[in-house]
Legacy VTK file of the C-alpha trace (Angstrom):
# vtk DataFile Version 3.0
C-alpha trace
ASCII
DATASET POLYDATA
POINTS 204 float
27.619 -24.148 -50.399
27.089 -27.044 -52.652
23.603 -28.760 -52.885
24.567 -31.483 -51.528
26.608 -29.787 -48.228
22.806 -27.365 -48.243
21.258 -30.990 -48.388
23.006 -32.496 -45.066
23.279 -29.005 -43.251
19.394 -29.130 -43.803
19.038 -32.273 -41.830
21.197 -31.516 -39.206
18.674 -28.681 -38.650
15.723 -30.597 -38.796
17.520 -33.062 -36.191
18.234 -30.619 -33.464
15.048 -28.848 -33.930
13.177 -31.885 -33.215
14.398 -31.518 -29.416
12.237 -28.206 -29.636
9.053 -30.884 -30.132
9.324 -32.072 -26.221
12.700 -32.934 -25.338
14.135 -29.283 -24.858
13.112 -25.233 -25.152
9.634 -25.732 -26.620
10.270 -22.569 -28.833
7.874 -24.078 -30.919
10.963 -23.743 -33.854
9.976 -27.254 -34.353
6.365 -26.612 -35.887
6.335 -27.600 -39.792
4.512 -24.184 -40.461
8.383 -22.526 -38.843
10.409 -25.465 -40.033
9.220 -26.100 -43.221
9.937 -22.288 -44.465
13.677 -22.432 -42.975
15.046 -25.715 -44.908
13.078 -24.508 -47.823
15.089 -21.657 -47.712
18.137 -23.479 -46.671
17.999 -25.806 -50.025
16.823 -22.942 -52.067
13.063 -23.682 -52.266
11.417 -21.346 -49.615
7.853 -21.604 -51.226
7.942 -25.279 -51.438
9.192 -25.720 -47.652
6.266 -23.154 -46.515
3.746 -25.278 -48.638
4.499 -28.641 -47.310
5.140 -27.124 -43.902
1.651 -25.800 -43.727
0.297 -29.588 -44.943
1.735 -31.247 -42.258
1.092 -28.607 -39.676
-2.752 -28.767 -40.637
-2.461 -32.480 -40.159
-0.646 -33.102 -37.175
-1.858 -29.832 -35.120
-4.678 -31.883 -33.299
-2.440 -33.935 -31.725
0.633 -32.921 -29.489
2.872 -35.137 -27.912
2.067 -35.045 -24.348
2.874 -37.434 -21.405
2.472 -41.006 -22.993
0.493 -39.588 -26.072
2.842 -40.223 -29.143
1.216 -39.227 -32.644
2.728 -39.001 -35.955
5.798 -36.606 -35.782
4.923 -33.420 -37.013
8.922 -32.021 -37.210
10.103 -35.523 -39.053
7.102 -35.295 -41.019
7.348 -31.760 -42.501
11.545 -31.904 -42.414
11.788 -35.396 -44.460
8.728 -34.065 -47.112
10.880 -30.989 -47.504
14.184 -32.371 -47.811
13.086 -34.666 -50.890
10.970 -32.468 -52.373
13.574 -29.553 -52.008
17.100 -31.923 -52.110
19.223 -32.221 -55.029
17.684 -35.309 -56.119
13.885 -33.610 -56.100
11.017 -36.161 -55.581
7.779 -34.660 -56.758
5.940 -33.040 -53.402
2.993 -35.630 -54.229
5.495 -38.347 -53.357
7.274 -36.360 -50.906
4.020 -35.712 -48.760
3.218 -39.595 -47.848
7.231 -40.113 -47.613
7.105 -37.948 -44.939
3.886 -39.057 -43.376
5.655 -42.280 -43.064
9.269 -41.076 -41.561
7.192 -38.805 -38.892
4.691 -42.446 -38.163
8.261 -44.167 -37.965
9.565 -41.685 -35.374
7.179 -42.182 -33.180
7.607 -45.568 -32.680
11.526 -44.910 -32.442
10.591 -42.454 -29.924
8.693 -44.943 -27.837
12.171 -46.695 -27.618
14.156 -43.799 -26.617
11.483 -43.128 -23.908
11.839 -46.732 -22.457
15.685 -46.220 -22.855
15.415 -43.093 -20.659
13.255 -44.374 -17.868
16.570 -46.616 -16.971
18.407 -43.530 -16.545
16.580 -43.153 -12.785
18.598 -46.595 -11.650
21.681 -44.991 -12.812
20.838 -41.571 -10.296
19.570 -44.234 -7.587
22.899 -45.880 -7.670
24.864 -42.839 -7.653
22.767 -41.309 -4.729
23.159 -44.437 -2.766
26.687 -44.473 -3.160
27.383 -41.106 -2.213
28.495 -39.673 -5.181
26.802 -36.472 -7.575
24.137 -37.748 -9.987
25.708 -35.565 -12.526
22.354 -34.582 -14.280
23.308 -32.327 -16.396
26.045 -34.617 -18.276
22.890 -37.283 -18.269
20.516 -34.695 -19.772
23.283 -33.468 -22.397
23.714 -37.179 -23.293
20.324 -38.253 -24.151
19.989 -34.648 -26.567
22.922 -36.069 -28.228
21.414 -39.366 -28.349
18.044 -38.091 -29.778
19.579 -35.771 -32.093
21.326 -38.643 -33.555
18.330 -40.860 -33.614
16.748 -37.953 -35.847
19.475 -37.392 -38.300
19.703 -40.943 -38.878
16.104 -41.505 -39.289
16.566 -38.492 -41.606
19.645 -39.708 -43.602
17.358 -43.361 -44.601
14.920 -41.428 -45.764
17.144 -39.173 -47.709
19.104 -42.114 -49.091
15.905 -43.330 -50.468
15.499 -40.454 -52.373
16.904 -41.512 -56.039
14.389 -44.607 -55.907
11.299 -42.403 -54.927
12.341 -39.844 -57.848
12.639 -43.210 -60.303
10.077 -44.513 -58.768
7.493 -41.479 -59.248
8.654 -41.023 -63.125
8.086 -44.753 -63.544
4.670 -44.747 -62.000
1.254 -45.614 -63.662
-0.762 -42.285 -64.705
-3.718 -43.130 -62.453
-1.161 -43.361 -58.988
0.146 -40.078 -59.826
-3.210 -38.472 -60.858
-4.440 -39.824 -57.614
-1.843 -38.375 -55.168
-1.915 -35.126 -57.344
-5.386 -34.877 -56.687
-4.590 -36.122 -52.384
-1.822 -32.989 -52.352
-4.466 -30.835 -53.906
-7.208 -31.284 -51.144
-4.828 -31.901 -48.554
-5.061 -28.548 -47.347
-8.811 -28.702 -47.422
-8.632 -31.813 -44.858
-6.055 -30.264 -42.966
-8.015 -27.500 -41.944
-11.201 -29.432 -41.233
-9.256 -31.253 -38.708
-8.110 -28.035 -37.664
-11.842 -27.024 -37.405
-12.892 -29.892 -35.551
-10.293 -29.574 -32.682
-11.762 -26.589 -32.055
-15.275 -27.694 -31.574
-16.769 -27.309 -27.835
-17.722 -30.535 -26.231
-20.932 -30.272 -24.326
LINES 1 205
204 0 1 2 3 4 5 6 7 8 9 10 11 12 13 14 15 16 17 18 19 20 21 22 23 24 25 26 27 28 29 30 31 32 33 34 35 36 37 38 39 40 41 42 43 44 45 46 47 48 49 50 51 52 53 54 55 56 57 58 59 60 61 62 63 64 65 66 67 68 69 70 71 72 73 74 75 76 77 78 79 80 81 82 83 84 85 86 87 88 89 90 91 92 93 94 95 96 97 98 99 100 101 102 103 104 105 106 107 108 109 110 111 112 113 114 115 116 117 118 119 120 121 122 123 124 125 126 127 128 129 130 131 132 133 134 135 136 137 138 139 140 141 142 143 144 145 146 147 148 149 150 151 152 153 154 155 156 157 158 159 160 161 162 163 164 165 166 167 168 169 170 171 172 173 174 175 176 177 178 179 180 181 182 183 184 185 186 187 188 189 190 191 192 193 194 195 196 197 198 199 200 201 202 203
């Protein structure tokens, strides 16, 4: 498979495991710390993938997506920081990291549009009950997979098109920016897992 064909394949995975986040199975596939290893490996870079999947699991871990809650996505996050950092047009991870950051802040507020999108699904059953007919759920269901699948690829695709200019951009870059987010991805880890701590602190 050619980099490039590794490249898109990779995204298409990081797409339909995003429906592992809430929409579908909750096999927890979607985690960074699982998804980051397996695009790493699929675009050759298994230790990279693992590292940045670990980053943005430490970060995002506190908070899950539940009911109306809607934090940074973790699976956009780790999958978009991975597939520049690890794509055949390789941004360095210290400019991968906050790329990704900012695809899995974007998601979620393209995910708050999906959700709206979905609530006008129960008009659509109402009708169908009224008139007698099947609601057909499970073509409905099906649908709005598809629908957030695609909604994840593209997201994923802008970010990957970007990739040439964040590569350019990184080389072109004054010493003290890249010193600076050199030294961010170096204690990353160390914040990560004192927010890690602190969600496991007891209330009293």
């Amino acid at each position: 498979m050619s980099p490039y064909n590794a490249w898109f394949f990779a995204a298409g995975l990081a797409a339909v495991a995003e429906l592992d986040n809430a929409a579908a199975c909750q096999f927890m596939i979607c985690r960074p710390i699982v998804l980051g290893p397996l695009l790493g490996a699929a675009l050759g870079q298994i230790v990279l993938g693992a590292g940045l999947g670990v980053v943005c699991e430490l970060f995002c871990l506190e908070e899950l997506p539940v009911g109306g809650c809607l934090p940074l996505n973790a699976t956009m996050a780790a999958a978009t920081a991975v597939l520049l950092a690890a794509g055949p047009i390789p941004a360095a991870p210290e400019a991968a990291l906050p790329a990704g950051l900012l695809a899995g802040w974007t998601h979620a507020k393209l995910e708050s549009f999906l959700r709206r999108r979905r609530g006008g699904l129960n008009a659509v059953v109402e009708t169908r009950l009224k008139a007698g007919q099947e609601p057909r759920l499970g073509s409905l269901a099906l649908g709005e997979l598809a629908t957030q699948a695609a909604a994840n690829l593209t997201l994923l695709l802008v970010f990957m098109c970007g990739a040439k200019l964040l590569s350019s951009g990184w080389r072109a870059s004054p010493n003290a920016l890249r010193a600076g987010l050199h030294f961010g991805l170096g204690v990353s880890p160390v914040l990560g897992l004192w927010s890690l701590i602190r969600s496991f602190k007891v209330v009293s």
